[in-house]
N, C-alpha and C positions, 0 to 999 in steps of 0.2 A: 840441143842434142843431148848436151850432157842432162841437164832436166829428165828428160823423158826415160833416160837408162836408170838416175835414182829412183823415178814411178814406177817402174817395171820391178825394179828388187826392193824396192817395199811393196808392191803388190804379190811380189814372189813369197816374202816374207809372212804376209797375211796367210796364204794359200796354204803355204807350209803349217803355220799353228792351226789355220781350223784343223787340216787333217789329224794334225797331231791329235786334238784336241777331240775329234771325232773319232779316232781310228787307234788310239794312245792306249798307254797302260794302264788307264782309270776306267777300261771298258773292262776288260780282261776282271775274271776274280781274281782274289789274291790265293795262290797255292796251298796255301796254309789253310783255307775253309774245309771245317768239318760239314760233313753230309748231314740230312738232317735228323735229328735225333727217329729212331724207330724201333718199334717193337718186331719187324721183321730181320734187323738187323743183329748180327751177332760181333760184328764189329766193335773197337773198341767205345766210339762215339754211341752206337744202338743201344735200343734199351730191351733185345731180347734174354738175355739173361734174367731182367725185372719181370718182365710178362712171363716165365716159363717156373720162376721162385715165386711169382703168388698164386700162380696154379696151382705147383707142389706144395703149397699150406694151404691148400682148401679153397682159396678165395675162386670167385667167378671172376677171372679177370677177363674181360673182353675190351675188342677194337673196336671204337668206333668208326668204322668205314662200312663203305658199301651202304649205307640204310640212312635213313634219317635219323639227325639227331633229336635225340630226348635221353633225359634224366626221370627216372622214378623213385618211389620209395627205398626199392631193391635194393637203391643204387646207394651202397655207402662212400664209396672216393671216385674221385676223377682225379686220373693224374694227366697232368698235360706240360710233355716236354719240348720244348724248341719249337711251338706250333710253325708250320710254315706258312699253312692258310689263312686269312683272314679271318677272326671270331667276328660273327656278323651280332648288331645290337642285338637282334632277338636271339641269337643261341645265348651273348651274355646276360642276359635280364633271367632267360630259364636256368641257368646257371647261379643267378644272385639267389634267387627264390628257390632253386634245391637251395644251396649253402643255410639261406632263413628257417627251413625246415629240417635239417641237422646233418645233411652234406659234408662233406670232407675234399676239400681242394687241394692239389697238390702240384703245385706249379714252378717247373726249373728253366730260367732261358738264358741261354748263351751270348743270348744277342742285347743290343741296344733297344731296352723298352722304351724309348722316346719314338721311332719308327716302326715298332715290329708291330706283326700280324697281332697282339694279345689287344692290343690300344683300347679296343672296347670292351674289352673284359675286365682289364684293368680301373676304364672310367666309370661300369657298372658299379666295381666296387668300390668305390672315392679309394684307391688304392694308389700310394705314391710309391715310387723308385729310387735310388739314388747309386752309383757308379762310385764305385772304391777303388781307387787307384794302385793302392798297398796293400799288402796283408797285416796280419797280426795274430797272433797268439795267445791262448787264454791259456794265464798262468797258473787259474786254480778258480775249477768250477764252483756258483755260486748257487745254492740250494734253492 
């Protein structure tokens, strides 16, 4: 009898963490996540103030949405912040080959580039990352 009541609360026990485990605060985001970076946004995280100041100096800034992607001559920079979508091997190979032909890349991410959507744009370009833990200060720019 008594047996069968320890099986029972450790079967309790089990039930209890998978839900945990299932249903727990590692499902949930954490509060603290900023949205993702954008040019529609005006927010602080957004980057509509950037797309609205290279307008007002001339540039042809445009979104890439809505159409398919391509790069042309035209095209002197990409900037790409915080992508959220996956860069699929073939947008980054057209991506290596503007930069080969005198492109301008201009890329900020927020995130952990060991998971994030850039992974193949990164491997296109034998390009490595590294995570700094601390800051630091430059005491006196070096010409």
């Amino acid at each position: 009898m008594k047996n069968r009541r320890d099986i029972l609360i450790i079967v309790g026990l089990f039930l209890a963490l998978i839900l945990f485990i299932a249903f727990g605060p590692a499902r949930r985001p954490p509060a603290d996540t900023l949205p993702d970076a954008t040019t529609h946004s005006s927010a602080p995280e957004g980057a509509q103030a950037l797309y609205t100041w290279a307008r007002a100096l001339g540039y042809d800034a445009r979104r890439l949405e809505y159409r398919d992607f391509g790069l042309d001559e035209q095209d002197a920079a990409l900037v790409i912040l915080n992508p959220n979508e996956a860069i699929s091997r073939t947008h980054a190979r057209a991506v290596r080959e503007w930069l080969e032909r005198g492109g301008t890349l201009v890329m900020a991410l927020d995130r952990n580039a060991l998971f994030g959507p850039q992974n193949a744009l990164l491997d296109e370009l034998q390009f490595d990352t590294a995570v700094y833990t601390g800051t630091t200060s430059i005491a006196e720019a070096v010409p």
